[in-house]
N, C-alpha and C positions, 0 to 999 in steps of 0.2 A: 479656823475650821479647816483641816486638810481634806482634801478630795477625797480620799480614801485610807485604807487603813492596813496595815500589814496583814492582820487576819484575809481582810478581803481579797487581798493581793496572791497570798498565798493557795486559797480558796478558788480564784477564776484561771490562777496559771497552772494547775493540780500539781505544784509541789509539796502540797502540806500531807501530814499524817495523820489523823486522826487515834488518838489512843483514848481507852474509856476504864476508870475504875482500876488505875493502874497499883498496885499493894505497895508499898514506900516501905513501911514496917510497923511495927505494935509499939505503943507508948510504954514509957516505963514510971512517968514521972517526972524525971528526970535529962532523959535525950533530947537535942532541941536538934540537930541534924540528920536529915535523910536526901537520898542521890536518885533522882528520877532516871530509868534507864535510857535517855536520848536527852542530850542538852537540844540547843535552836528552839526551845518555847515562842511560840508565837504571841503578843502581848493579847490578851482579853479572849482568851484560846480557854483557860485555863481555871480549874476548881478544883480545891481540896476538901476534902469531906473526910468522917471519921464515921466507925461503926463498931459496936460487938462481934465477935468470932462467928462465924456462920450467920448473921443477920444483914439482909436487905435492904435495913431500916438507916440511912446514914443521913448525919448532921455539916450541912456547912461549915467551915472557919471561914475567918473574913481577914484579907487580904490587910494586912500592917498590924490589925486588932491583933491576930492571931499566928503570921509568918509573914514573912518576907520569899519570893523566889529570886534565886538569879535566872533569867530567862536562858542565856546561852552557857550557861556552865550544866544548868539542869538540878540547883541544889537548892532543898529548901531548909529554911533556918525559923524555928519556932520561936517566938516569944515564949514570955513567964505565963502569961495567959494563957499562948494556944499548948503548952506544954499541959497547963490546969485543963484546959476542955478537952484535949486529947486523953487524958485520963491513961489505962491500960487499953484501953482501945486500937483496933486497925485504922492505920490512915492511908487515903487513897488519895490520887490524882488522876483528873482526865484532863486532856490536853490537846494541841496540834503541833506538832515540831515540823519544822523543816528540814530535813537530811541536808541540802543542799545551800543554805541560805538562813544565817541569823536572823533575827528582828532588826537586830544592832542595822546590818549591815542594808537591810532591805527599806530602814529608817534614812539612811544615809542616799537614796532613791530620790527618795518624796518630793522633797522641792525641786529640784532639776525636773522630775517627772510632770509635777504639774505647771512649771512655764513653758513645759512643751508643750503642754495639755491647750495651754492659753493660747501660745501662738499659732498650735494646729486651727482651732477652732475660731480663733480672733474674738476671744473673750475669756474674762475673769471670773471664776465660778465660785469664790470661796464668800467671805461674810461680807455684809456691806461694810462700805466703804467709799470715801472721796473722790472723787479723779476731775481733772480738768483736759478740753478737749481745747484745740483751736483750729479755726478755717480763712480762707481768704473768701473773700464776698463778693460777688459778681453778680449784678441784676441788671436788667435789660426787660427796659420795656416791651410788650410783647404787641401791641394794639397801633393802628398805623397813626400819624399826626395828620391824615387827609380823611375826608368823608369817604372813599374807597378801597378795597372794598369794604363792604359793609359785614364785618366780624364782630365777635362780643368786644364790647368796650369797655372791660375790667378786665385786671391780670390774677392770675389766681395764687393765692397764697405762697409765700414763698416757705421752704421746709430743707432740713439738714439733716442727717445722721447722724448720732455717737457714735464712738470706736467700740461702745463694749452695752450688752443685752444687758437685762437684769437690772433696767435703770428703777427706783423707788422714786426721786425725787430729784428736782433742778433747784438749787440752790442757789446761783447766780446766771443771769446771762446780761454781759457786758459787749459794748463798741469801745475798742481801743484806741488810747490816744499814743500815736506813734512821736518817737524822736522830739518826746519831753525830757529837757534841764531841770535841774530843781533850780528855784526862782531864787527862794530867800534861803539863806544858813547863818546861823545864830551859835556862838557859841557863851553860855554862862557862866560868871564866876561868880560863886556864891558869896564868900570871902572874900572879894575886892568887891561886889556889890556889883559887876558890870558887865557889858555885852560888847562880844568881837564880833564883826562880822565878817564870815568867812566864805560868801556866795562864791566868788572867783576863785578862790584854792577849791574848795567841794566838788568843783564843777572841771577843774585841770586837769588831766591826768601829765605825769608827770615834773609835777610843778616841786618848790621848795617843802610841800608838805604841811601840815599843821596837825597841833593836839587837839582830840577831841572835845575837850571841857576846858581848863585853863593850862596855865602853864604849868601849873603844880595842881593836882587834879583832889578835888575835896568831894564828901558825901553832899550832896544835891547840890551838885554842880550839874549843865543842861545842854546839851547840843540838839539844838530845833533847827527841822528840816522841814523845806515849806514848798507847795505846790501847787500850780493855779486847776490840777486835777484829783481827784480820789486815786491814788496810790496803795496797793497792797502788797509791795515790796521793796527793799532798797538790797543795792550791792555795795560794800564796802572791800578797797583794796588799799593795804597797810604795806608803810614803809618799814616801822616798828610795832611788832606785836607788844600792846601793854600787860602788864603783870599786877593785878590785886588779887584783894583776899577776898571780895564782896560780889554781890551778882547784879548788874545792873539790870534799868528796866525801863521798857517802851511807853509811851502813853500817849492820848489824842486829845482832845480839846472838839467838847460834846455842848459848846453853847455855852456853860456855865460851869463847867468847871474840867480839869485835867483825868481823862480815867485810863486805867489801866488796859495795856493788850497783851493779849497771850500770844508770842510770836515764835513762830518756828524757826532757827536755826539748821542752814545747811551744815554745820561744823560747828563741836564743842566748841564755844568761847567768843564767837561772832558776837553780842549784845554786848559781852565783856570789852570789846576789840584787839582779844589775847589770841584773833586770827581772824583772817579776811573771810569775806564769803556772803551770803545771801539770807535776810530775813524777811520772813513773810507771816503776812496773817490774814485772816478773813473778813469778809465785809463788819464795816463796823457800825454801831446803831448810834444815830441820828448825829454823823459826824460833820462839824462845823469848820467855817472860817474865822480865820479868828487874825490879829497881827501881832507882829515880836520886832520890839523894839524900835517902831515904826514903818514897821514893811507894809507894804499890802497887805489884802485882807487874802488870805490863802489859807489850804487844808495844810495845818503843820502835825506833825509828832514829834516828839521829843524824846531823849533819849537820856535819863535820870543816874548819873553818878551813886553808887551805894559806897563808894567806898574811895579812900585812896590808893595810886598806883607806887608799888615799889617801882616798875617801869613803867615812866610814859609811852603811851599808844602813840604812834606818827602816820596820821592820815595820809596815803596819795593822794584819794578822790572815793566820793560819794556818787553812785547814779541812781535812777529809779528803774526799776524792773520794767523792761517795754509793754513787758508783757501781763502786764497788772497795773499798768498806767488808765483810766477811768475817763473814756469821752461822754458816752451816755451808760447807764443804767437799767436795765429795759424791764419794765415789769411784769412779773412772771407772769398777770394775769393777761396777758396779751401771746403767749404762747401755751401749745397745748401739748403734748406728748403721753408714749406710751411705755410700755418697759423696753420694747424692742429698741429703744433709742431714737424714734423718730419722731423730730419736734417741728408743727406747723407754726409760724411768726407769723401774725399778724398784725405788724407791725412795715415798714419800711427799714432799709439799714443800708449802710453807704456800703459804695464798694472801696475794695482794700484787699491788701494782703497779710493775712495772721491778720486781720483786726477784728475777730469775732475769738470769744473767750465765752466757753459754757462750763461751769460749775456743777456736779452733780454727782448724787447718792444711788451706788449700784452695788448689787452684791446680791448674796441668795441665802433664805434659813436653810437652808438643808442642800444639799447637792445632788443635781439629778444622777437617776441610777445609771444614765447612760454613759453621761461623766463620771459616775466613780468607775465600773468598768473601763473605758477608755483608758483610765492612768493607772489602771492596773494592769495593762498588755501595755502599757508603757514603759511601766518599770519590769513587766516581764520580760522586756525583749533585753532589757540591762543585765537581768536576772542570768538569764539564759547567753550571755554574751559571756560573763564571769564562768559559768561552766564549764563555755567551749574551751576557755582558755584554761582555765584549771585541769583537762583532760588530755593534754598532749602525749604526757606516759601512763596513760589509763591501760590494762591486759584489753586487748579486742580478742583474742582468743585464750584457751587453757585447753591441757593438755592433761587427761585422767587415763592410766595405763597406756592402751593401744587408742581410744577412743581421743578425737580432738575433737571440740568444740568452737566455735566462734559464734561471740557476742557482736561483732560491727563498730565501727567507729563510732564513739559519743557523737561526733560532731553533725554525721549523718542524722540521727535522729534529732539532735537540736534541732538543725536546720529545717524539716519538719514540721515542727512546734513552731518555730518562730514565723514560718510562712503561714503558720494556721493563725498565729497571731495579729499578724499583718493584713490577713484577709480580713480580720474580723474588725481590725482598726478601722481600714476603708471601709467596710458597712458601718461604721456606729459614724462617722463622721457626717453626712448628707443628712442623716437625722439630728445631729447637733447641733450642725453649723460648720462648715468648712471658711477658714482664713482664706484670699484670695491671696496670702502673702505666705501660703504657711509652704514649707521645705522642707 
């Protein structure tokens, strides 16, 4: 969902034109091309309609059913259809152009426009969506250890902010367990039937290296990776990127039997290990200990061989993400929050630094009007920047017989508009929300 829309854009910075019932030309039957007099079409600006010679009375075409426009050349190209509906009929279009500025080009805007949008305001306005926040944890008891004086003897709840409004839902909130090793590493061979253990190379960096599965890597072949914590990510950093044809795959150990996980990849080919990098995934349902090959009893996943390698993978080292490493769990129903981001815990939590990990659902169905404005004096001020520059050999005067004239510098009057702009930015922001960080 974008913040806003070209139409809109062009609408609140009064570059558009509006044109109404503009005459293209009469059907023949046969013509399937007509040239509207202004290219720069604004997207969703725009209707073509047909009618009788002297009549009032005009019919829709439907946009693909019946034509195609190109919005910045200004042409439109009928279908077999809209050829059949247009008949000998007049055909018309109304529309908004921009003299000054494509769709194309005012598209090319948008995203830069609204992570400025974000950072001015220090929040994310577009559809929901996941984000993860982290804190360090300081608590301090408030209440004395002597009978004097005599103050309330309870601390009052303890509470945090999100980074970002528009929160729907808390999906996790975790205490992290800091400067975890993986304990046990297992690696499988299907085909000799047997188990390498590989704890001390997984855990080297630097070291002589090893394969992830066996020496010669077969389909369900297994490298198990094991944890005396709940884990929601690993890094892997490779000496040799391996080469198959097959997509390998994650799994966890649910009590009774192996199931699958849907893992995110920082980079095409990490699961494969046909490149280094980071995978992650989300809390997983009723995930056990379980042992491999006589280890302890640990939270393992494993990592399922689909296929063989024309080149063997050569592990450096295996770590676990710090920061999805699982001390405690905290359940949600012990926390309370609103959309604004502010969550009261009542619960206890240690202190630390980065060792609080909150999980959660924020985003918006529709986008306030004050935010779609805002990112359209946004992109207007880009808008209006491409202008000034495009006006360097603009005529500022002309000259008719004995009479001169002068029109003034472009640039003069941008600048103008852009400080009208600018004002009205600082107004919409204290009603939005202003970032304490934004520049």
């Amino acid at each position: 969902m974008a913040y806003t829309s070209t139409l809109s854009i062009v609408r609140t910075t009064g570059i558009g034109v509006d044109v109404q019932n503009e005459l293209l030309g009469t059907g023949d039957n046969s013509e399937d091309s007509f040239d509207l007099d202004n290219g720069n079409v604004i997207a969703s600006s725009y209707s073509l309609s047909y009618g009788a010679d002297g009549s009032n009375s005009l019919t829709a075409l439907t946009e693909t059913t019946h034509y195609t426009l190109d919005k910045d050349a200004g042409t439109v190209l009928l279908t077999a259809g809209g050829i059949t509906e247009l008949g000998t009929n007049l055909l018309y279009i109304s529309y908004t152009h921009s003299p000054k500025a494509s769709d194309t080009l005012l598209n090319t805007y948008l995203s830069a426009a609204e992570l400025e949008v974000d950072k001015m305001t220090g929040n994310y306005w577009g559809v929901e969506k996941s984000s993860t926040n982290f804190f360090d944890w300081e608590w301090e008891q408030r209440y004395p250890t002597t009978d004097e004086p005599y103050i309330r003897d309870h601390d009052d709840y303890e509470e945090l902010k999100l980074l970002n409004r528009g929160v729907n839902s808390i999906t996790g909130f975790f205490v992290l367990s800091q400067n975890q090793s993986i304990i046990n590493a297992q690696r499988y061979d299907s085909v000799g039937t047997a188990y390498t253990d590989v704890t001390s190379s997984i855990n080297a960096s630097g070291g002589t290296g090893f394969q992830p599965f066996a020496d010669t890597t077969a389909a369900n072949d297994y490298l198990y990776i094991g944890s005396s914590r709940k884990f929601l990510a690993i890094h892997t950093l490779l000496y040799t990127n391996g080469v198959t044809g097959g997509t390998n795959t994650i799994e966890y150990y649910n009590g009774s039997s192996w199931v699958a996980i849907s893992a995110t990849e920082s980079a095409t080919g990490v699961l494969n290990f046909e490149t280094g990098g980071k995978l992650s995934w989300g809390s997983l349902q009723d995930w056990q200990k379980t042992t491999v090959n006589g280890s302890s009893s640990l939270y393992f996943v494993r990592i399922v061989a689909n296929s063989t390698y024309s080149t063997e993978a050569l592990i450096n080292m295996v770590y676990l993400d710090q920061d999805s490493t699982i001390e405690r769990d905290i359940p949600l129903y012990q926390l309370s929050f609103n959309s604004d981001g502010r969550i009261i815990i009542t619960t206890r939590l240690p202190n630390g630094k980065r060792n609080i990990r909150v999980d959660y659902r924020h985003g918006y169905s529709s986008v306030p009007a004050d935010v779609q404005e805002l990112t359209d004096l946004v992109v207007a001020l880009r808008v209006f920047a491409s202008i000034t520059g495009g006006s360097f050999d603009d005529a500022t005067s002309f000259t008719l017989g004995r009479k001169t004239v002068g029109i003034g510098e472009v640039y003069v009057n941008v600048r103008e508009t852009v400080n009208q702009f600018q004002a009205r930015i600082d107004a919409l922001l204290p009603r939005v929300g202003e970032s304490l960080f934004a520049c």
